[in-house]
Each structure stands twice: as C-alpha cells, then as structure tokens.
C-alpha positions as YAML, in Angstrom:
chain: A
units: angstrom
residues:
- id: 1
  name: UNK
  ca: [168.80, 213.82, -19.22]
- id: 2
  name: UNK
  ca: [167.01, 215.65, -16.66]
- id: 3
  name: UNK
  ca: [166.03, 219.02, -17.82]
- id: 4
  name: UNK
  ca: [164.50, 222.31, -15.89]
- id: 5
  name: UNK
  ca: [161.77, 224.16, -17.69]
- id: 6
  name: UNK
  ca: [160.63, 227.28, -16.36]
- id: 7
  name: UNK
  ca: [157.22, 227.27, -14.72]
- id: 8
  name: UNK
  ca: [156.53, 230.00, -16.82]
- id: 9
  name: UNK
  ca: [157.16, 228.73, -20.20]
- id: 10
  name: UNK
  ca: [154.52, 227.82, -22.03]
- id: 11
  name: UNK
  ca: [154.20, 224.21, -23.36]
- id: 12
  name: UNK
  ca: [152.37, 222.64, -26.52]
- id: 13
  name: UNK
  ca: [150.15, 219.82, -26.22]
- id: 14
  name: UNK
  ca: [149.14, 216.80, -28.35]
- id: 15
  name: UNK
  ca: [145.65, 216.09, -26.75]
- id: 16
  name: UNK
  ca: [144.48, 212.10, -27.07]
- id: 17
  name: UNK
  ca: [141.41, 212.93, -28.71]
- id: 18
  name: UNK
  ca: [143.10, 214.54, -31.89]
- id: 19
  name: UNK
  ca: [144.92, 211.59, -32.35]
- id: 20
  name: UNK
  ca: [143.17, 208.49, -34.44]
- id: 21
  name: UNK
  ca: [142.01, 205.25, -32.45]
- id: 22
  name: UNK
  ca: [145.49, 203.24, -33.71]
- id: 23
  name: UNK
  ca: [148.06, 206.66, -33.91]
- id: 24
  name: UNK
  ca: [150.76, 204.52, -31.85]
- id: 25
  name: UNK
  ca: [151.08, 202.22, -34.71]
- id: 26
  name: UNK
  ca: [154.20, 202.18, -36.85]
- id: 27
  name: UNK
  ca: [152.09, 202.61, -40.07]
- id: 28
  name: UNK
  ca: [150.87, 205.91, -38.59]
- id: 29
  name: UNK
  ca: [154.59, 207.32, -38.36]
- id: 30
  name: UNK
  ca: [154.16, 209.98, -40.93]
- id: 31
  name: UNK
  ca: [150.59, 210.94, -39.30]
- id: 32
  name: UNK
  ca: [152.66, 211.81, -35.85]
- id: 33
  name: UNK
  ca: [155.48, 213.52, -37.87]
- id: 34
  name: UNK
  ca: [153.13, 215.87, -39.88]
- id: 35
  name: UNK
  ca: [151.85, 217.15, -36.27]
- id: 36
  name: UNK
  ca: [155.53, 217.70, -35.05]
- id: 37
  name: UNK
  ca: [156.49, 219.34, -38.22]
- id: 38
  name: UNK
  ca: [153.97, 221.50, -38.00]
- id: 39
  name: UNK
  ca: [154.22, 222.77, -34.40]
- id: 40
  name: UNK
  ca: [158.29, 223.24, -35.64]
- id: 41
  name: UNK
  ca: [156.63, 225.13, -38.10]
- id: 42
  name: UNK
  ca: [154.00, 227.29, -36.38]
- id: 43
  name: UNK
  ca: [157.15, 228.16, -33.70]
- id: 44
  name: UNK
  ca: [155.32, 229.12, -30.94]
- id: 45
  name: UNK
  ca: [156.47, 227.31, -28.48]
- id: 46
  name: UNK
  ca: [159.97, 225.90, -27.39]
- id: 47
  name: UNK
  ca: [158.13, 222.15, -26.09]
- id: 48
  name: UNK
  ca: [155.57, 220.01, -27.07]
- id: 49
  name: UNK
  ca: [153.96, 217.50, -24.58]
- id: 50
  name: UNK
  ca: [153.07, 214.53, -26.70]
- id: 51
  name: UNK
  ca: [151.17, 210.92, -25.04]
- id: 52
  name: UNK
  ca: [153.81, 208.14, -25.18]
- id: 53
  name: UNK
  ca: [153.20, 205.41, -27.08]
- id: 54
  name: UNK
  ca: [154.64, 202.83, -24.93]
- id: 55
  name: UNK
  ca: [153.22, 203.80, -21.89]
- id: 56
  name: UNK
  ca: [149.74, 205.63, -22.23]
- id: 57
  name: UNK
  ca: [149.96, 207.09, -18.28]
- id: 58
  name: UNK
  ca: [153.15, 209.25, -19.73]
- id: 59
  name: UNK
  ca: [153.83, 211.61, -21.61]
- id: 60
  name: UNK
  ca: [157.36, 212.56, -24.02]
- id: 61
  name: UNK
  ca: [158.34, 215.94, -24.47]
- id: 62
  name: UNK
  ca: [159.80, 217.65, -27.68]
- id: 63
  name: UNK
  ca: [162.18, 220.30, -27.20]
- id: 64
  name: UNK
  ca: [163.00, 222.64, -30.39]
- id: 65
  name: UNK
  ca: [166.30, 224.08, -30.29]
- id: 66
  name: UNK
  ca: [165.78, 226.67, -32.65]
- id: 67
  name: UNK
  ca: [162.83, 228.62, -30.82]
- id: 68
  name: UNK
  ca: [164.20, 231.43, -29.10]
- id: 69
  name: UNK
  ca: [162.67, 229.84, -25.50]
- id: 70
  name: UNK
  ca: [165.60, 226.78, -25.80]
- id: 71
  name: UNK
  ca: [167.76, 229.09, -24.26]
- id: 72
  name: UNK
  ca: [165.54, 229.18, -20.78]
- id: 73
  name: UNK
  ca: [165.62, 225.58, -20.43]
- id: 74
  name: UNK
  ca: [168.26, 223.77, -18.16]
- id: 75
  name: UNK
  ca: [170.36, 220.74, -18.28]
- id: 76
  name: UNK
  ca: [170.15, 219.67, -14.47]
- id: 77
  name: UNK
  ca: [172.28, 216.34, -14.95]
- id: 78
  name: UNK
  ca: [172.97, 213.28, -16.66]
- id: 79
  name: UNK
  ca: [172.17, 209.80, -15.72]
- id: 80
  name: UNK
  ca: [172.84, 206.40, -17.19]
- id: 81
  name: UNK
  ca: [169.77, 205.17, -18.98]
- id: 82
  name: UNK
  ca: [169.92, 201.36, -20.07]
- id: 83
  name: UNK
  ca: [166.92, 199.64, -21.99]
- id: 84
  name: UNK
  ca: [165.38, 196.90, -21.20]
- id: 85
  name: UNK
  ca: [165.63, 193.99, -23.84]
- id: 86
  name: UNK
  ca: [162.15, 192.96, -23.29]
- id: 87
  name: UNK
  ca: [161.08, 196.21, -24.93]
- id: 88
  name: UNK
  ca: [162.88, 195.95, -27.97]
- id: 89
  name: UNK
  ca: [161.42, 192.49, -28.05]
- id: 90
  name: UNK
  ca: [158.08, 192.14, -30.43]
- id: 91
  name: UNK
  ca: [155.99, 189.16, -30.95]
- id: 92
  name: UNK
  ca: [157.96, 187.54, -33.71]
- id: 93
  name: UNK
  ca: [161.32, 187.31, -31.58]
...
C-alpha cells in the first residue's frame, strides 16, 4: 500500500540506540512488542517509525487505527507486492 501522511503529523520513533545489540533476533520478539504496546498505550501519536530488521538502511512504519490522527492519513493506491523466496529462505533450507 502506498499511504499519504500529512507533513504535519507528528511521527514516533524507535531510535537504534534504545534497542539491545541483537533486538532483530526472533528470541527478542516480546522485547520489540513491549515497545509497540506501549506507544499503543501512551496514544500519542497515530505512527511509529521503527528500524527494519531485514534491511538496517530502512525503516517500517506502524500505523494505529484507533488514534484519532488515522483519520488524516491516505490510501494513495495499491500495488502488487510478491516476496522473494530467497527471503523466506534461512540457513537450514
């Protein structure tokens, strides 16, 4: 999906250096969730910016649909998105 967010909105951040050394790791799932549940929880701001984990030039970005903001942001359009294999592929495939 590409979405329009207002230049104006304000947007929540994940900085690198509050997350620890390994946080991309699967067995620090519930360390990542606990800082998404409690931005949901603080509701201050309809998106949070948050470092990819599969590529560590990007970013993801966490929309909450309850904060009163949602309704500001814009579905532009929809476009076919097909994975690559090789990335579901790990080491022991």
């Amino acid at each position: 999906m590409l979405i329009e967010i207002p230049d104006d909105m304000v947007i929540s951040e994940v900085q690198w250096e509050d997350l620890p050394e390994n946080w991309y790791e699967y067995a620090n799932f519930s360390f990542c969730q606990k800082i998404g549940d409690a931005w949901v929880e603080a509701g201050e701001t309809a998106v949070l910016r948050v470092p990819s984990s599969i590529i560590q030039q990007e970013y993801n970005y966490i929309i909450n649909i309850r904060h009163p903001d949602f309704a500001r942001i814009r579905l532009a359009k929809t476009e076919d998105f097909k994975f690559d294999p090789r990335i579901r592929e790990g080491p022991d495939n």
